[in-house]
Biopython code that builds the backbone (N, CA, C, O; Angstrom):
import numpy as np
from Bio.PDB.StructureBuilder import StructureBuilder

atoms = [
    (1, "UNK", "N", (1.368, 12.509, -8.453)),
    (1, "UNK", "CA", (1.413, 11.898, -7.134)),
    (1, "UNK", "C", (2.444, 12.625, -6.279)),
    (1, "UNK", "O", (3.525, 13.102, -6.626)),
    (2, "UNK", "N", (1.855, 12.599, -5.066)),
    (2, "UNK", "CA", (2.964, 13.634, -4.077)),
    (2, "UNK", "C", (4.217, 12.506, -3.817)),
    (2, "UNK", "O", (4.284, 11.484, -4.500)),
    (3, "UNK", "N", (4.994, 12.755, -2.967)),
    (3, "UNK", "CA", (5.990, 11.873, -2.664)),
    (3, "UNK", "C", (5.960, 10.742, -2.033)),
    (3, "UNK", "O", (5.144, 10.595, -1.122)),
    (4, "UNK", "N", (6.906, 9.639, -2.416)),
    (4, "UNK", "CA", (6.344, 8.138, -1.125)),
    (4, "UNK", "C", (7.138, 8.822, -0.030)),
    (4, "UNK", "O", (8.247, 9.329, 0.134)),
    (5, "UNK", "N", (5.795, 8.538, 0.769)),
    (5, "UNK", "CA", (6.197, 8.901, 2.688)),
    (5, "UNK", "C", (6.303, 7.033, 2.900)),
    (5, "UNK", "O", (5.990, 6.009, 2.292)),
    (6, "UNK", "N", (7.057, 7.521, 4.369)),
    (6, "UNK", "CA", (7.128, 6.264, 4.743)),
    (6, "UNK", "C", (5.905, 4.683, 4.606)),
    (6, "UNK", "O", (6.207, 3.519, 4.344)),
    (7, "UNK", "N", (4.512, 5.297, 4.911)),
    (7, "UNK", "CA", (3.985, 4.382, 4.816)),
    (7, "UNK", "C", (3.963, 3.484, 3.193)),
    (7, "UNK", "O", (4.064, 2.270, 3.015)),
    (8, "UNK", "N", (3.776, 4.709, 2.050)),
    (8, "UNK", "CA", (3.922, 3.995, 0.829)),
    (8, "UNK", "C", (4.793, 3.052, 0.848)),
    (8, "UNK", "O", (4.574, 1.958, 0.328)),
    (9, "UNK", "N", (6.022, 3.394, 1.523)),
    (9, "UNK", "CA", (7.334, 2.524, 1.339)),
    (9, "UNK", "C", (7.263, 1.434, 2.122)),
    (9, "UNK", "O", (7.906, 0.432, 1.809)),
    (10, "UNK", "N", (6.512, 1.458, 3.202)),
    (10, "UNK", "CA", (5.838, 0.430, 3.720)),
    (10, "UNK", "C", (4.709, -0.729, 3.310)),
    (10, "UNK", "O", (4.658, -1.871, 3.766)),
    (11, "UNK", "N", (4.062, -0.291, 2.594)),
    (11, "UNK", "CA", (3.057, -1.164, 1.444)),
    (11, "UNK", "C", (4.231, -2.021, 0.508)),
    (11, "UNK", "O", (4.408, -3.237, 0.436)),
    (12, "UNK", "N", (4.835, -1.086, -0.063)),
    (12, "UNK", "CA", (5.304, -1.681, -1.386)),
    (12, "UNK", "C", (6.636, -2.532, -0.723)),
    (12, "UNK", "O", (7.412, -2.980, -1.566)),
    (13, "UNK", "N", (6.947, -2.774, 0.615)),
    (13, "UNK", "CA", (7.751, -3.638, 1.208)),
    (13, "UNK", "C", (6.761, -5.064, 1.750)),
    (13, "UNK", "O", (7.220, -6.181, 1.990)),
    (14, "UNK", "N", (5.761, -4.775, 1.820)),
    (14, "UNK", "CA", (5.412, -5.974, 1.824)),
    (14, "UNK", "C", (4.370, -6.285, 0.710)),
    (14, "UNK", "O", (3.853, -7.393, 0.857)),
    (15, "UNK", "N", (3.996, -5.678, -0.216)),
    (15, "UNK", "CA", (3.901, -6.222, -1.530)),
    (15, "UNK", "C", (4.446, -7.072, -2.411)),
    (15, "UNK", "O", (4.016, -7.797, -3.308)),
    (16, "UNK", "N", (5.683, -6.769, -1.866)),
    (16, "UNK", "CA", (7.104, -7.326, -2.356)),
    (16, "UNK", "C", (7.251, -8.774, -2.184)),
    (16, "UNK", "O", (7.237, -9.658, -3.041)),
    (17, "UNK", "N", (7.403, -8.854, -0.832)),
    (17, "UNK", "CA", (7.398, -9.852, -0.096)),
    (17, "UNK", "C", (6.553, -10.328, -0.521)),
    (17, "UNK", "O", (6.820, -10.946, -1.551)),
    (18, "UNK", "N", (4.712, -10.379, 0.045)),
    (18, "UNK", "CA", (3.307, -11.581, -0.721)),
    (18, "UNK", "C", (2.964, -10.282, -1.573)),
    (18, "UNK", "O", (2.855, -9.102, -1.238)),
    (19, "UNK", "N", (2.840, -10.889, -2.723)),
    (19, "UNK", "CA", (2.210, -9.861, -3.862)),
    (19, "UNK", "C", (1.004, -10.522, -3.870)),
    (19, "UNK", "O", (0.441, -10.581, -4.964)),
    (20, "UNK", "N", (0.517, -10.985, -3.015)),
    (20, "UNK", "CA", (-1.506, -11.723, -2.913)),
    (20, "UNK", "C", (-1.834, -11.871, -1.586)),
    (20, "UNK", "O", (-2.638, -12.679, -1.119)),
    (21, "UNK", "N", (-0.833, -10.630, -0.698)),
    (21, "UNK", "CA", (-1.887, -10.466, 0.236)),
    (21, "UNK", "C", (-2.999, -9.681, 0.029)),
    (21, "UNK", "O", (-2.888, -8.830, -0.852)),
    (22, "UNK", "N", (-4.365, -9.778, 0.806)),
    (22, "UNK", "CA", (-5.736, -9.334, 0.980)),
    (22, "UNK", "C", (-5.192, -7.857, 1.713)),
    (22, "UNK", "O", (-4.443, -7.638, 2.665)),
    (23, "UNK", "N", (-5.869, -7.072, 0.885)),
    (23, "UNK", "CA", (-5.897, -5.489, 1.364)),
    (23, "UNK", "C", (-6.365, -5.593, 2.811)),
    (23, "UNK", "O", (-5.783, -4.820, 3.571)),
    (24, "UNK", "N", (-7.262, -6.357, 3.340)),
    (24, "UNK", "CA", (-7.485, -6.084, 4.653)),
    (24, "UNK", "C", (-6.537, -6.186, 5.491)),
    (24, "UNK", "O", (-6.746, -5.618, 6.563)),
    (25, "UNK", "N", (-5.020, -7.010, 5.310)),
    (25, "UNK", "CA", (-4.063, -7.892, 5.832)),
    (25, "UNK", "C", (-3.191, -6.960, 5.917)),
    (25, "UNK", "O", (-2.682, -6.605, 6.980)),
    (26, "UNK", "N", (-2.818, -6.249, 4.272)),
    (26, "UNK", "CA", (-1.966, -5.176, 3.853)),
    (26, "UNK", "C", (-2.193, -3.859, 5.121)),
    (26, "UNK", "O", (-1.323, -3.376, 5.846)),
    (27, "UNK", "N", (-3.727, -3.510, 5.059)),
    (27, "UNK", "CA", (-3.596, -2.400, 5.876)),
    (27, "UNK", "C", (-3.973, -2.602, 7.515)),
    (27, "UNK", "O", (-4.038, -1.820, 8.463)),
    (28, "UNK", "N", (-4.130, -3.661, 7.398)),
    (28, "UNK", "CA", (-3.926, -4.133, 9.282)),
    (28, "UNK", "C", (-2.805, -3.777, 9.289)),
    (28, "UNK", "O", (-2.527, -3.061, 10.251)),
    (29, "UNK", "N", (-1.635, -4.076, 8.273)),
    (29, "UNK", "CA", (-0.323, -4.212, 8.689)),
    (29, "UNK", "C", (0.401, -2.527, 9.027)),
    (29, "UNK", "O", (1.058, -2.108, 9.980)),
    (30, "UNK", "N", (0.131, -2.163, 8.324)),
    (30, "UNK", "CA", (0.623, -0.419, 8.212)),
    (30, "UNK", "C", (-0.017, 0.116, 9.090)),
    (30, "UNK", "O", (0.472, 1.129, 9.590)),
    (31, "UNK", "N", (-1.268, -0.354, 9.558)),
    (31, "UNK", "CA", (-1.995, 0.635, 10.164)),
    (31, "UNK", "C", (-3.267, 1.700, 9.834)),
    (31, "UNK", "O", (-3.776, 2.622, 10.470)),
    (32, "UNK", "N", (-3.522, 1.078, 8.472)),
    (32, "UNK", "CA", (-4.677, 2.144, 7.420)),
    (32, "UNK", "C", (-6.447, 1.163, 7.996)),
    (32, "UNK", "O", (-6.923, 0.240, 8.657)),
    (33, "UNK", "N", (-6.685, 2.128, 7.230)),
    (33, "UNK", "CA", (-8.545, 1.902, 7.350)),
    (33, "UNK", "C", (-7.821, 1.179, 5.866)),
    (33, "UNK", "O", (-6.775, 1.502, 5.302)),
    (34, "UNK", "N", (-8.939, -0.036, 5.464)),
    (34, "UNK", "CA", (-8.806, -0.594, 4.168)),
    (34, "UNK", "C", (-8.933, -0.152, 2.981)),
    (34, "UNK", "O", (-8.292, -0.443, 1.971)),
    (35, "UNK", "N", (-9.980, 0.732, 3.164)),
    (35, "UNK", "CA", (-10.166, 2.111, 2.188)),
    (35, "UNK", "C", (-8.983, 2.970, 1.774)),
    (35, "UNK", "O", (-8.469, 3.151, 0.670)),
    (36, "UNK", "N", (-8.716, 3.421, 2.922)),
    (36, "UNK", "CA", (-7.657, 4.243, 2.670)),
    (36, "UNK", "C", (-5.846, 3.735, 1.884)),
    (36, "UNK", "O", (-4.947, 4.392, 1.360)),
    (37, "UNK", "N", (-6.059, 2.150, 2.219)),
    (37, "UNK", "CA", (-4.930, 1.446, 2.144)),
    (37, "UNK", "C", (-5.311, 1.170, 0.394)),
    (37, "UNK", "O", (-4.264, 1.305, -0.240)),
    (38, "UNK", "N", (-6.528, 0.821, -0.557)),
    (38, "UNK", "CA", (-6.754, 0.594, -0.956)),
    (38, "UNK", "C", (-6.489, 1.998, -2.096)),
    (38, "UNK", "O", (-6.224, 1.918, -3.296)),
    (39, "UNK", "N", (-6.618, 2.926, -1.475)),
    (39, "UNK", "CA", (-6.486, 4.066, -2.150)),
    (39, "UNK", "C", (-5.028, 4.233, -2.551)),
    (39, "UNK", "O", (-4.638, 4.323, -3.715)),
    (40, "UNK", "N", (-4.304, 4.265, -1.518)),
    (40, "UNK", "CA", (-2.881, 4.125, -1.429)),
    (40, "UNK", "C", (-2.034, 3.432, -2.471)),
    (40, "UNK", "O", (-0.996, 3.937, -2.899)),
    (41, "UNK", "N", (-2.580, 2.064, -2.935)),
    (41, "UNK", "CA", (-2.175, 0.815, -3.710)),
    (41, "UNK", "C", (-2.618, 1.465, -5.127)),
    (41, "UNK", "O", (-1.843, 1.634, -6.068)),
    (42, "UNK", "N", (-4.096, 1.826, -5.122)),
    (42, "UNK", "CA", (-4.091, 2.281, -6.558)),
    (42, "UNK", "C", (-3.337, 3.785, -7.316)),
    (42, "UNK", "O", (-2.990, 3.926, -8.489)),
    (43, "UNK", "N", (-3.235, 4.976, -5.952)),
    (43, "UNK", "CA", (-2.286, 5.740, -6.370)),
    (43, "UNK", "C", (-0.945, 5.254, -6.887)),
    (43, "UNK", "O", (-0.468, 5.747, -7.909)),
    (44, "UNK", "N", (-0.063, 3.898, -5.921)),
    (44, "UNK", "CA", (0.906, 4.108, -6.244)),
    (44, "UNK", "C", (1.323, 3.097, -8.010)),
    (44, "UNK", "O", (2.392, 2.971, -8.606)),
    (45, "UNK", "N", (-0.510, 2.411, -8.428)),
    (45, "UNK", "CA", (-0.269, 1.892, -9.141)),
    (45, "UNK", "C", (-0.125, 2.855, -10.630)),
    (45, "UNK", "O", (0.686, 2.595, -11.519)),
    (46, "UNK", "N", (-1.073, 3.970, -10.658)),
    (46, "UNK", "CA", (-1.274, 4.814, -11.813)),
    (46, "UNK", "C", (0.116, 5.839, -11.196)),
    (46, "UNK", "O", (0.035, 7.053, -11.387)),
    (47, "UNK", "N", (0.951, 5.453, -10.702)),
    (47, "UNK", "CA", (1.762, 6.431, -10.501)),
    (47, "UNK", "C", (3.472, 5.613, -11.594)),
    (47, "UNK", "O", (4.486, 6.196, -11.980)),
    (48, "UNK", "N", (3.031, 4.049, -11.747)),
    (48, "UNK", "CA", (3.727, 3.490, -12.274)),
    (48, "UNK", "C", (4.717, 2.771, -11.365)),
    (48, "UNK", "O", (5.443, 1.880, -11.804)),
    (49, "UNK", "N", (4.741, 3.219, -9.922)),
    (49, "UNK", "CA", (5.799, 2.347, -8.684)),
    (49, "UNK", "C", (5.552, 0.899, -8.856)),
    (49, "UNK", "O", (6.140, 0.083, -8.145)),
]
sb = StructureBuilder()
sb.init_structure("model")
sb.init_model(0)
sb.init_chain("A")
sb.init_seg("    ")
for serial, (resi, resn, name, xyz) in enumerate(atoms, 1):
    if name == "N":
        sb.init_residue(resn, " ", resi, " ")
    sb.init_atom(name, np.array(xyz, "f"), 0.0, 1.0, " ", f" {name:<3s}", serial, name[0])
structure = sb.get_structure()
């Protein structure tokens, strides 16, 4: 996995916070297509973050 850029660090700040928000919610919030936000979550999950 390349490096967390800001937005990663942005997911996993409000992951933090509701760990059961809806990906659609998650990437309204950042600013992602849901797809892409969705992609994001599972990189940073097989990445072990």
């Amino acid at each position: 996995m390349e490096a967390i850029d800001a937005i990663d660090r942005n997911l996993l700040r409000l992951l933090r916070l509701n760990g059961r928000i809806s990906n659609a919610a998650l990437a309204a919030e950042v600013g992602l297509s849901a797809s892409a936000c969705l992609r994001r979550v599972k990189l940073l999950e097989e990445a072990g973050v």
